[in-house]
KEMARTOR-165584 format. One record per residue (C-alpha): x, y, z; chain. Coordinates in Angstrom, 3 decimals. Layout:
BEGIN
<r><x>X</x><y>Y</y><z>Z</z><c>A</c></r>
...
This chain:
BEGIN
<r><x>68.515</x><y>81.820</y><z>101.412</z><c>A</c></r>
<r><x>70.120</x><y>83.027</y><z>98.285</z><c>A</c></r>
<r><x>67.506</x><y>85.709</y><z>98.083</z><c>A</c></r>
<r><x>68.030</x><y>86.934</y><z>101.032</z><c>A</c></r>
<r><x>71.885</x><y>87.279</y><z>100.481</z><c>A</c></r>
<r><x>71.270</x><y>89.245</y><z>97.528</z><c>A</c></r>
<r><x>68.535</x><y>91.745</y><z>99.190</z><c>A</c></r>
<r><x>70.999</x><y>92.033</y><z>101.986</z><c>A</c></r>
<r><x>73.745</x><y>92.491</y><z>99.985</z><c>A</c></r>
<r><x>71.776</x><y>95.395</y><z>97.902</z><c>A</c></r>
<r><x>70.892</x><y>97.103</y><z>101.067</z><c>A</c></r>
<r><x>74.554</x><y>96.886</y><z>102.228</z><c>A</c></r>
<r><x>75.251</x><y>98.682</y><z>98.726</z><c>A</c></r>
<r><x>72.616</x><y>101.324</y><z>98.906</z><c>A</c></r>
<r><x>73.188</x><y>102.379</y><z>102.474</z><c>A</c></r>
<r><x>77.026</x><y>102.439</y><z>101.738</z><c>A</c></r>
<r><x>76.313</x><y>104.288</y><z>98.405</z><c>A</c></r>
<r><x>74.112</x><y>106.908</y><z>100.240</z><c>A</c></r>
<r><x>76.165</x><y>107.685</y><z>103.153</z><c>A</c></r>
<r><x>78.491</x><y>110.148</y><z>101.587</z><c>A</c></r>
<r><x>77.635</x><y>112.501</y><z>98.847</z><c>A</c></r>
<r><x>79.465</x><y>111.962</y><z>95.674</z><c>A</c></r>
<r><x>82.065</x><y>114.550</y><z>95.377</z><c>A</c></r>
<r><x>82.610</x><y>115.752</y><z>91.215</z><c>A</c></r>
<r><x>85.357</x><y>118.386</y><z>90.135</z><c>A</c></r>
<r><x>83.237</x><y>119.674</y><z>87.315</z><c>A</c></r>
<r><x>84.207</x><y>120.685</y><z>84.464</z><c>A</c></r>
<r><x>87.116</x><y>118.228</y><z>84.823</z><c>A</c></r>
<r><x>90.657</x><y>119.860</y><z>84.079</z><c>A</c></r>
<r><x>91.661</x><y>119.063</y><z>80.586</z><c>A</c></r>
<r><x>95.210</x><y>117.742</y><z>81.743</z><c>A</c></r>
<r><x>93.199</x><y>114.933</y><z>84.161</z><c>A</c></r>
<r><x>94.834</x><y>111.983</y><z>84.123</z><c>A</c></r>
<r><x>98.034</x><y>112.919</y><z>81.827</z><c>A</c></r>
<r><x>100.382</x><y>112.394</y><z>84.600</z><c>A</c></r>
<r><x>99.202</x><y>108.371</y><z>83.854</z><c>A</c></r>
<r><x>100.201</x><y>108.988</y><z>80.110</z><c>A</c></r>
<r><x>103.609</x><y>109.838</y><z>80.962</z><c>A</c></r>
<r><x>104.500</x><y>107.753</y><z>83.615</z><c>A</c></r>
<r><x>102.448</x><y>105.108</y><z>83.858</z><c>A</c></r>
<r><x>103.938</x><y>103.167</y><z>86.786</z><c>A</c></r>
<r><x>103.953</x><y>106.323</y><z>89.125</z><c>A</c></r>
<r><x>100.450</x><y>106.593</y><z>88.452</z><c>A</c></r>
<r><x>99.408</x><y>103.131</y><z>88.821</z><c>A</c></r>
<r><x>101.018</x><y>103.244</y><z>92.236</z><c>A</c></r>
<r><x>98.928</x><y>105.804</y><z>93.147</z><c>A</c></r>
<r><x>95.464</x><y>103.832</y><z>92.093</z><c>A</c></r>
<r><x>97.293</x><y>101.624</y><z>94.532</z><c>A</c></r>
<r><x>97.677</x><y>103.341</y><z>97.692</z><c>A</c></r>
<r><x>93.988</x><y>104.146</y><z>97.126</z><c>A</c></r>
<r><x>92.930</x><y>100.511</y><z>97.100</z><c>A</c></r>
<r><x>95.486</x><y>99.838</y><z>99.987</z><c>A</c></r>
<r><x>94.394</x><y>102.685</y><z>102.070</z><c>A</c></r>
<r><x>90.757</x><y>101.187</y><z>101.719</z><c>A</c></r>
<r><x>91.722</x><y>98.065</y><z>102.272</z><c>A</c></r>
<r><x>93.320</x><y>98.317</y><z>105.432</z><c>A</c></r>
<r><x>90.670</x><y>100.488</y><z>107.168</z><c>A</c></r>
<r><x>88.105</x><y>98.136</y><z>105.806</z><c>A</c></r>
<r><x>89.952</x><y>94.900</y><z>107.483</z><c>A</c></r>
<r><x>90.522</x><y>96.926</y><z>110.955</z><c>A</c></r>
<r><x>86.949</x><y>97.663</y><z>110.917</z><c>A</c></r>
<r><x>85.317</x><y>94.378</y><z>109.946</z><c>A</c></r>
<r><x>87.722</x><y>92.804</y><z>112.565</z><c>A</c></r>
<r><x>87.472</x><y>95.228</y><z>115.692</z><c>A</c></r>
<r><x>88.027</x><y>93.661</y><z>119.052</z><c>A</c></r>
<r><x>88.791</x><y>90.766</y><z>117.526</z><c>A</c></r>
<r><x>92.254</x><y>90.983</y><z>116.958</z><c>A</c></r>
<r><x>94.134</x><y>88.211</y><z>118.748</z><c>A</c></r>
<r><x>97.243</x><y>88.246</y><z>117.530</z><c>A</c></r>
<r><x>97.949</x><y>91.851</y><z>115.962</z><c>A</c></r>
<r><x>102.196</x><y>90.924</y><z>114.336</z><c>A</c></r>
<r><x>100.100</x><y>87.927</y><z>112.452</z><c>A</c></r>
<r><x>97.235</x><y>90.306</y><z>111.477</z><c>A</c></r>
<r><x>99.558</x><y>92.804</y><z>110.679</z><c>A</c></r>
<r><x>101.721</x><y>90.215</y><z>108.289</z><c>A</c></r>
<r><x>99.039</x><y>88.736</y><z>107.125</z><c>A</c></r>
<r><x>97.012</x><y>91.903</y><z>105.765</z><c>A</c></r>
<r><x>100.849</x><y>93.630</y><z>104.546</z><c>A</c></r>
<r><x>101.229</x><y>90.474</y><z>102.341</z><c>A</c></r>
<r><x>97.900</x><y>91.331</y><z>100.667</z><c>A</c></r>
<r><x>98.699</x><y>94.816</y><z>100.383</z><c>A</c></r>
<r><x>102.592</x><y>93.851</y><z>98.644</z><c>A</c></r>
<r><x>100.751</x><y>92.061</y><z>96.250</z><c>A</c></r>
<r><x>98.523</x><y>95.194</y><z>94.805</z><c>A</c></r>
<r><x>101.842</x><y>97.678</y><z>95.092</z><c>A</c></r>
<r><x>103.473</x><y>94.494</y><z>92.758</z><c>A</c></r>
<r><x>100.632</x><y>94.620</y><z>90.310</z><c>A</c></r>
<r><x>98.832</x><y>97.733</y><z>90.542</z><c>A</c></r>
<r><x>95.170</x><y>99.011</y><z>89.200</z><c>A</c></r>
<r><x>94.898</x><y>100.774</y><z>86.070</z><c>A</c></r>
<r><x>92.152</x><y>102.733</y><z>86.822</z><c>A</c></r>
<r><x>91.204</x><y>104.753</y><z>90.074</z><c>A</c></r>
<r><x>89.597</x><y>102.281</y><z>92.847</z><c>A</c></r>
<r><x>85.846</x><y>103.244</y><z>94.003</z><c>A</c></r>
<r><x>86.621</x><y>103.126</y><z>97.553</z><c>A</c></r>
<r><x>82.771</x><y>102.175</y><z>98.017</z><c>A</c></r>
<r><x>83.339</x><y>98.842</y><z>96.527</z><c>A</c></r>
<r><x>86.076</x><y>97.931</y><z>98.553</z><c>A</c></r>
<r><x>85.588</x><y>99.156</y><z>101.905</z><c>A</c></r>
<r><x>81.967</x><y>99.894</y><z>102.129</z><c>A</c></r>
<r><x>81.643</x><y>99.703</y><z>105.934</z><c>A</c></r>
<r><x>84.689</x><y>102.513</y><z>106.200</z><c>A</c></r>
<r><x>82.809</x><y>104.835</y><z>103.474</z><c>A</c></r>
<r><x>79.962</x><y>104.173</y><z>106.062</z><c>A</c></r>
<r><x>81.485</x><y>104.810</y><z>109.255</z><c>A</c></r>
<r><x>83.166</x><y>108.331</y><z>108.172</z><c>A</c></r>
<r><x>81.102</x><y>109.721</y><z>105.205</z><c>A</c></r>
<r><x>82.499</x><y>113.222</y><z>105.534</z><c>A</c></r>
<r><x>86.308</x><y>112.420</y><z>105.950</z><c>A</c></r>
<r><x>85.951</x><y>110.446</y><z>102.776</z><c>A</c></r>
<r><x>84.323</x><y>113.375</y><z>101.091</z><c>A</c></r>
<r><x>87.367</x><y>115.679</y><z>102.236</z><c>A</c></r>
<r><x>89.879</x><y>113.218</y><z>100.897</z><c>A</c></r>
<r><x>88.162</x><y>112.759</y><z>98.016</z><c>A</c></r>
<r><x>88.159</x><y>116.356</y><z>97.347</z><c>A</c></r>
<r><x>91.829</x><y>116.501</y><z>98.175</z><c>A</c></r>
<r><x>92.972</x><y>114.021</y><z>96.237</z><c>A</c></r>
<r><x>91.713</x><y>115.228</y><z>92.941</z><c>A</c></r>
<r><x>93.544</x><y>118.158</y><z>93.724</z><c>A</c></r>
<r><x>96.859</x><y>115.913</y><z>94.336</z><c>A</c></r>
<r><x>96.449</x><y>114.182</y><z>90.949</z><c>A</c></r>
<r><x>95.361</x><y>117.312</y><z>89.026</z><c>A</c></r>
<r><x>98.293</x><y>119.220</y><z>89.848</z><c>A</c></r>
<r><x>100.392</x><y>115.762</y><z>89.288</z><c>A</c></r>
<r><x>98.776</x><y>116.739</y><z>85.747</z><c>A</c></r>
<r><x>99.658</x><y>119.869</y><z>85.166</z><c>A</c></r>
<r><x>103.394</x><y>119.687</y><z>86.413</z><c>A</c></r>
<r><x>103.587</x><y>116.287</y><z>83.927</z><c>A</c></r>
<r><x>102.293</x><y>118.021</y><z>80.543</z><c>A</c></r>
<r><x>102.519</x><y>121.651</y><z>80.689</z><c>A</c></r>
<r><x>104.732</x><y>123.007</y><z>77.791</z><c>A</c></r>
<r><x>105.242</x><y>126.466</y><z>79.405</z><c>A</c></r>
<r><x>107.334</x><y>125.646</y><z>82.836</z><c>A</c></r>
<r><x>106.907</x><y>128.876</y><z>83.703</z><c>A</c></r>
<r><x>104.279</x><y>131.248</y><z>84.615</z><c>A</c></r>
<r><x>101.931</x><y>129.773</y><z>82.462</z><c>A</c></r>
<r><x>102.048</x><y>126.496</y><z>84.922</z><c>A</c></r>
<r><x>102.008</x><y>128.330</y><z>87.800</z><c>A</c></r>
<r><x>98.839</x><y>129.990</y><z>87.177</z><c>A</c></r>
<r><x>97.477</x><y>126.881</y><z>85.903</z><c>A</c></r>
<r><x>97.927</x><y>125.228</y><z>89.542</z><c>A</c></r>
<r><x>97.069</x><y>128.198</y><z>91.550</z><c>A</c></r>
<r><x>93.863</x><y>128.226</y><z>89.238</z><c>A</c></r>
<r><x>93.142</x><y>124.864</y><z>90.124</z><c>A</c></r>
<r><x>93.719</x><y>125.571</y><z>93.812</z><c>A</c></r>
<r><x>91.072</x><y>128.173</y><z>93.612</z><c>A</c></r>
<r><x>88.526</x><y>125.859</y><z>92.258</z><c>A</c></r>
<r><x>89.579</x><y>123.366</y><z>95.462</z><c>A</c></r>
<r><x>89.107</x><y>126.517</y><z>97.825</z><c>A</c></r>
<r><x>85.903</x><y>126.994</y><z>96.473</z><c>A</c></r>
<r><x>84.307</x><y>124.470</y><z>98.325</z><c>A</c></r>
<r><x>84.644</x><y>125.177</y><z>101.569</z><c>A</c></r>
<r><x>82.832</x><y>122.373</y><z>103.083</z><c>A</c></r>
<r><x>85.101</x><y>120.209</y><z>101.313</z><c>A</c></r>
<r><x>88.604</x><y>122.011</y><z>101.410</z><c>A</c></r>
<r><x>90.974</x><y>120.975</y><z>103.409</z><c>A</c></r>
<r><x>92.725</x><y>124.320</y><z>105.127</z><c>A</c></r>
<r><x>95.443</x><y>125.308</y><z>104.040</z><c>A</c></r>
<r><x>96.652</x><y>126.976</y><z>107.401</z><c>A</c></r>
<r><x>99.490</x><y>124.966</y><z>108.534</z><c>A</c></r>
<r><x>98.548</x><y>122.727</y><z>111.732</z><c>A</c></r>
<r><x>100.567</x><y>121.941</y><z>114.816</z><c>A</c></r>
<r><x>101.330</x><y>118.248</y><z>114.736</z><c>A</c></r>
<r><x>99.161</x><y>118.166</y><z>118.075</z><c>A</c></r>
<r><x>96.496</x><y>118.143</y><z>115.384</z><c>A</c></r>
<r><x>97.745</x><y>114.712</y><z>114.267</z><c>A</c></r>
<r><x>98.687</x><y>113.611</y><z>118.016</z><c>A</c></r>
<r><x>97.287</x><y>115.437</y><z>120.460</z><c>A</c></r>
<r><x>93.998</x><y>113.101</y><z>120.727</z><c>A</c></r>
<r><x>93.193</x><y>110.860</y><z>123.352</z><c>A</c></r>
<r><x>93.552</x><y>107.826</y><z>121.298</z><c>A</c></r>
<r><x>96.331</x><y>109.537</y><z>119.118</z><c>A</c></r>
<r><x>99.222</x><y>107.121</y><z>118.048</z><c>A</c></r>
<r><x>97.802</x><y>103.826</y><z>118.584</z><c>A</c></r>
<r><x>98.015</x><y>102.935</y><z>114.925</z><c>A</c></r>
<r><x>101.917</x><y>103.452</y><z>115.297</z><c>A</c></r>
<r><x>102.416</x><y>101.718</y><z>118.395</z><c>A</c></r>
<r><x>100.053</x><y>98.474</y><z>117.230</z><c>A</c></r>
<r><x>100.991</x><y>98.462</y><z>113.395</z><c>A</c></r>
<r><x>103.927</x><y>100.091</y><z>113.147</z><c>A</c></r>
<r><x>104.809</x><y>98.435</y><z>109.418</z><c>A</c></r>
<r><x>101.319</x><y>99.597</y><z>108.641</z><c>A</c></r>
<r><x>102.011</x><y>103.019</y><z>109.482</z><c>A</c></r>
<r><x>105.285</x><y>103.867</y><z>107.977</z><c>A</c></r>
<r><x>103.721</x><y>101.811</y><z>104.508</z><c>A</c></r>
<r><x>101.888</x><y>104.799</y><z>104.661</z><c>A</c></r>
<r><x>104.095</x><y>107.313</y><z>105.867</z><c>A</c></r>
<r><x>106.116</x><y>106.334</y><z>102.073</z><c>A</c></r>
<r><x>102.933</x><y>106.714</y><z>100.437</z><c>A</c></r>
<r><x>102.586</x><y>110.265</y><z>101.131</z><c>A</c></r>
<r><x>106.491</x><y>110.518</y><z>100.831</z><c>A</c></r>
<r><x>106.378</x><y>108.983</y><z>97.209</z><c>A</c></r>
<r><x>103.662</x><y>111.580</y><z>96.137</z><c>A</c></r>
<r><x>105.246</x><y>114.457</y><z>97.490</z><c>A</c></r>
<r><x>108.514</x><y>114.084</y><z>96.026</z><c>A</c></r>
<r><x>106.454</x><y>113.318</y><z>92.849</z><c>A</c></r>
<r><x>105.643</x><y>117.162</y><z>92.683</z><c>A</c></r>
<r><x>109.723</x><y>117.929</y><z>93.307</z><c>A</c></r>
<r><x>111.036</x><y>115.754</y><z>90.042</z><c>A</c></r>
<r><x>108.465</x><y>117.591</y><z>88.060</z><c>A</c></r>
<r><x>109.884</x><y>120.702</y><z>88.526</z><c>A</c></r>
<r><x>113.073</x><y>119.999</y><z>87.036</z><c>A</c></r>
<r><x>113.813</x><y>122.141</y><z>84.160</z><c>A</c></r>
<r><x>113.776</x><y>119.339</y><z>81.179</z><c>A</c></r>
<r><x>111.723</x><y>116.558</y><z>80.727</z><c>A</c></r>
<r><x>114.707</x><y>114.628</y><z>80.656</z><c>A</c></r>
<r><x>115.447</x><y>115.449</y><z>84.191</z><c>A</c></r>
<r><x>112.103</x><y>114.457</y><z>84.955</z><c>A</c></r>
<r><x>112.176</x><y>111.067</y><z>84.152</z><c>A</c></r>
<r><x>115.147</x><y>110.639</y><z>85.600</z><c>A</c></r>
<r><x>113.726</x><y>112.455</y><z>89.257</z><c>A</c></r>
<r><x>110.627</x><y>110.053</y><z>88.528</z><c>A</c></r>
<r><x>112.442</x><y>106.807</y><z>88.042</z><c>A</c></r>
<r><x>114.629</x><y>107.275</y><z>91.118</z><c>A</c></r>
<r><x>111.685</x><y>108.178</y><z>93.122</z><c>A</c></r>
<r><x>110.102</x><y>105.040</y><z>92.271</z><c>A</c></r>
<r><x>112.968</x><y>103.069</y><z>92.711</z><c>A</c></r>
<r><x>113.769</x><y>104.650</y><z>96.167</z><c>A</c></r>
<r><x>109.757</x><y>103.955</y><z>97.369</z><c>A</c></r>
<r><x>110.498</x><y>100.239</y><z>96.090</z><c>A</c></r>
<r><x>113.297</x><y>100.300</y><z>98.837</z><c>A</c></r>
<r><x>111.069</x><y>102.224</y><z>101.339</z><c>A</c></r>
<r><x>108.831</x><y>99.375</y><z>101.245</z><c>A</c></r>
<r><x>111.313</x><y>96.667</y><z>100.831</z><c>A</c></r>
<r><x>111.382</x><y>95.322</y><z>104.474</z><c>A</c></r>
<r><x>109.176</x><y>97.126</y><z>106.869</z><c>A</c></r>
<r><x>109.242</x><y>98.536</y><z>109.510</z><c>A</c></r>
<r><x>113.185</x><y>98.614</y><z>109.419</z><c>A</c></r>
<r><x>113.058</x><y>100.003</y><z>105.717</z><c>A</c></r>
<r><x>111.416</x><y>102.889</y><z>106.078</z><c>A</c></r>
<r><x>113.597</x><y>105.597</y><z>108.407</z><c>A</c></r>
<r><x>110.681</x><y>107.704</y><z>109.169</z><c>A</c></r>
<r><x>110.376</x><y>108.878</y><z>112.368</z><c>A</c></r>
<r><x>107.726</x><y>111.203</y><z>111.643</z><c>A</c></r>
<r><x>105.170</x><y>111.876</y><z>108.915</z><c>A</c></r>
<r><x>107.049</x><y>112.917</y><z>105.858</z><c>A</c></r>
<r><x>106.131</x><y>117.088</y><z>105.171</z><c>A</c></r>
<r><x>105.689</x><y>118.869</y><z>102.164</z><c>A</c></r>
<r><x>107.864</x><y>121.517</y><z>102.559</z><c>A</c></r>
<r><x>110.445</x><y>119.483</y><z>103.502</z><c>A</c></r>
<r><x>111.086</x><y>116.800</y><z>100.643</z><c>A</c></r>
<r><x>109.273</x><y>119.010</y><z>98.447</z><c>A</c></r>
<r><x>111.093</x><y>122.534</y><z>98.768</z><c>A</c></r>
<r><x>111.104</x><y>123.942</y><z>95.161</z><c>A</c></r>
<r><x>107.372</x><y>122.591</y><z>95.244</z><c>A</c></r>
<r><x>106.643</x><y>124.041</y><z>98.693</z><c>A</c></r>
<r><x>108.698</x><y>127.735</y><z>97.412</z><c>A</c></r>
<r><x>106.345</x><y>128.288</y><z>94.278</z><c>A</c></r>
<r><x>103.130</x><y>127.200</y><z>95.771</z><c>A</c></r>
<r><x>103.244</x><y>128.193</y><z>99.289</z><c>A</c></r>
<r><x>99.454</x><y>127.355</y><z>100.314</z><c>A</c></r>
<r><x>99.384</x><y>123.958</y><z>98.821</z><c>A</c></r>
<r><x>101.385</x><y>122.034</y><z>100.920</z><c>A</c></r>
<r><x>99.966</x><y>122.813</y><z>104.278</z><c>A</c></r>
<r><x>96.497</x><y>121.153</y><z>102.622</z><c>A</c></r>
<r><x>98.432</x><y>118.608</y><z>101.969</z><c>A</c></r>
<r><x>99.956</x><y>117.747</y><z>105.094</z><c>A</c></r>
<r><x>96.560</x><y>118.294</y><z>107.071</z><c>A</c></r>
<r><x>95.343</x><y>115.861</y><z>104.593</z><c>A</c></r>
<r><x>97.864</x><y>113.507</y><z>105.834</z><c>A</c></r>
<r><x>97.512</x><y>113.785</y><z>109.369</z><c>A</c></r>
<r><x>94.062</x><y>113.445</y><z>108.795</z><c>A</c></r>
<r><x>94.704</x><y>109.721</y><z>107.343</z><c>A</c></r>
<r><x>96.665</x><y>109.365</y><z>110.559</z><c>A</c></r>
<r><x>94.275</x><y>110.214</y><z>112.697</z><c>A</c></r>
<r><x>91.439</x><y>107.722</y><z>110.779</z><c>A</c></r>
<r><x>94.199</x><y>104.850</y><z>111.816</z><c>A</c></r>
<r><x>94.081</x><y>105.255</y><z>114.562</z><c>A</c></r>
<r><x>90.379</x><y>106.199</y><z>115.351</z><c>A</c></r>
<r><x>90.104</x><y>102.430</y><z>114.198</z><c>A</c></r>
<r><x>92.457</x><y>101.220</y><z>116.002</z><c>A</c></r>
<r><x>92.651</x><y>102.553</y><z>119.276</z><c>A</c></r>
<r><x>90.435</x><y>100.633</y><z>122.236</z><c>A</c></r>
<r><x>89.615</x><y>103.958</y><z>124.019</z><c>A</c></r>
<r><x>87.418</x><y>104.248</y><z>121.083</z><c>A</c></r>
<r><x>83.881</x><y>102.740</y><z>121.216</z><c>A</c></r>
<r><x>82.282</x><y>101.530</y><z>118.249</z><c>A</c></r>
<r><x>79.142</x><y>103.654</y><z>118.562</z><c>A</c></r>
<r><x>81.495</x><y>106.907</y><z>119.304</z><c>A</c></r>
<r><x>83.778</x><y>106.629</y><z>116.408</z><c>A</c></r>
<r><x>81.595</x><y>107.962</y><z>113.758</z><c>A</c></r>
<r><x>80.924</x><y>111.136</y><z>115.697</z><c>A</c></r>
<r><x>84.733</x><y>111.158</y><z>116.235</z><c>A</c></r>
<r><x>85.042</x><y>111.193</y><z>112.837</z><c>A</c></r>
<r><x>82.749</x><y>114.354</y><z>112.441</z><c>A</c></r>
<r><x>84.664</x><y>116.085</y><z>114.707</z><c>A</c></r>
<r><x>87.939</x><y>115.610</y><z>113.017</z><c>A</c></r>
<r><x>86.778</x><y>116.409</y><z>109.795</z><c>A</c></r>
<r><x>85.853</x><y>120.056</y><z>111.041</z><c>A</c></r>
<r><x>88.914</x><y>120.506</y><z>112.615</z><c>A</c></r>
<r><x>90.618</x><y>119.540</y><z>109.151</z><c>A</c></r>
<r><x>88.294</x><y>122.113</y><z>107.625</z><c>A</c></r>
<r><x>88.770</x><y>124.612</y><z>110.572</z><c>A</c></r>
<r><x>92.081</x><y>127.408</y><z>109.636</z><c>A</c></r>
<r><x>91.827</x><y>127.732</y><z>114.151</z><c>A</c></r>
<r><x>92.539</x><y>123.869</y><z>115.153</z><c>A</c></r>
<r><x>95.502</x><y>123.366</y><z>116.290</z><c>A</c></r>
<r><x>96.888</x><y>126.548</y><z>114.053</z><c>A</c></r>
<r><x>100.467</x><y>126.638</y><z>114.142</z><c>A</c></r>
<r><x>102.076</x><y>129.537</y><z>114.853</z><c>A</c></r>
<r><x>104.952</x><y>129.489</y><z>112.312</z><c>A</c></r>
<r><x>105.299</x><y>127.318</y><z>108.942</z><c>A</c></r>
<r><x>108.516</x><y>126.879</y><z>107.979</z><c>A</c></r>
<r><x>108.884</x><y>123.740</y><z>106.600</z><c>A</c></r>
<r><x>107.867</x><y>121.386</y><z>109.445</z><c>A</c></r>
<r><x>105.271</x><y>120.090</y><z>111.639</z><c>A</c></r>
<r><x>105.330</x><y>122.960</y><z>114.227</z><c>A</c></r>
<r><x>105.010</x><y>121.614</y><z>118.092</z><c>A</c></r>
């Protein structure tokens, strides 16, 4: 019986291992990772919301229409998740080894946010360490942004989206509605990393530190008692909590944003019951081209906010 665990357990592995491509940034930047140097907690919180992003989509799959009581589920799984923001990872999370049935069920939508998210850090990188805060930086990210763009099977558009993109679905908001302490946990994620890029634009690094440290200690009070502690009523925007950010790189936070609506959307793929289990990974396709796609749901203005 042991045996067979094991060859299961391989198999499990392989097919998880083989159902996405593995997405490299190569050469790596030479500032990767800095941002971790300088302010190690920030970055450790950010291994975090990996892990707790995978963890959460993981649970919701594994337990599917089985769900009796979703406040206890909900408590339950938010406790676990506390517990990793209170002691974070050092190291990036292989999202593989901790939610291998999600890598499985939406290969390319990992791919995309894997691609994305190196992006997030390595500019995280570059604002951290770069001695010239001038031009010098600023083609140093655009540079990098080029190297995102030029995968175009992987790049999340950078054409700002309606927020119909985000809601406009036929199972759209159910992961609000069901899990709303859930959802706004991960609403201050994305607001915690995008007013990361704002306090490292201030002029000194003194001034940074000091924009980093009360950024962290504000997210500490986001998170302090959900759902009442979080005052989001909608997604948190780039452009809006990150306007010097948003004013010298005006491409880079629509990508951003249609990265987070696209997290959004993967809640509540797995949550919502008009959903079936054997549609969701085609659902999943689907969304991933519209993320990729400058005509879904392209907004006619971007100033700032979600456009209706």
């Amino acid at each position: 019986m042991k045996k067979m665990i094991l060859v299961i357990s391989v198999f499990v592995s392989m097919m998880s291992a083989a159902s996405k491509a593995e997405v490299v940034w190569y050469p790596r930047p030479v500032e990767a990772y800095k941002f971790g140097e300088m302010y190690p907690e920030a970055q450790r919180l950010l291994f975090a919301f990996d892990y707790g992003h995978a963890l959460v989509y993981e649970r919701l799959i594994n337990n599917r229409g089985k769900i009796v009581d979703r406040k206890a589920f909900e408590k339950e799984l938010l406790k676990d998740i506390m517990d990793i923001l209170k002691n974070p990872p050092n190291v990036k999370v292989d999202e593989a080894d901790i939610a291998p049935s999600y890598v499985y069920k939406f290969p390319k939508i990992v791919s995309l946010f894997d691609w994305s998210h190196m992006l997030h850090q390595f500019v995280l990188d570059v604002l951290a360490t770069s001695r010239d805060r001038g031009s010098v930086m600023t083609h140093r990210v655009n540079e990098l942004y080029d190297q995102y763009n030029a995968m175009p099977r992987l790049a999340i558009t950078d054409v700002c989206k309606t927020m119909m993109f985000m809601d406009g679905h036929y199972f759209s908001k159910a992961f609000r509605r069901e899990f709303p302490s859930f959802n706004l946990l991960i609403w201050s994620y994305h607001w915690f990393q995008i007013r990361l890029y704002e306090d490292l634009l201030k002029p000194t690094k003194a001034a940074r530190d000091v924009a980093v440290a009360a950024t962290l200690k504000e997210f500490r009070v986001l998170i302090s008692d959900l759902p009442d502690s979080a005052p989001f009523d909608m997604m948190p925007e780039t452009a809006a909590e990150a306007p010097t950010f948003a004013s010298r790189f005006p491409k880079i936070p629509a990508a951003f944003d249609n990265n987070h609506m696209l997290h959004d959307i993967v809640s509540d793929l797995l949550v919502s019951d008009k959903v079936p289990e054997e549609k969701m990974r085609a659902e999943g396709m689907s969304m991933a081209a519209m993320a990729l796609d400058p005509n879904a749901f392209k907004a006619n203005t971007c100033i700032g906010t979600l456009v209706k």
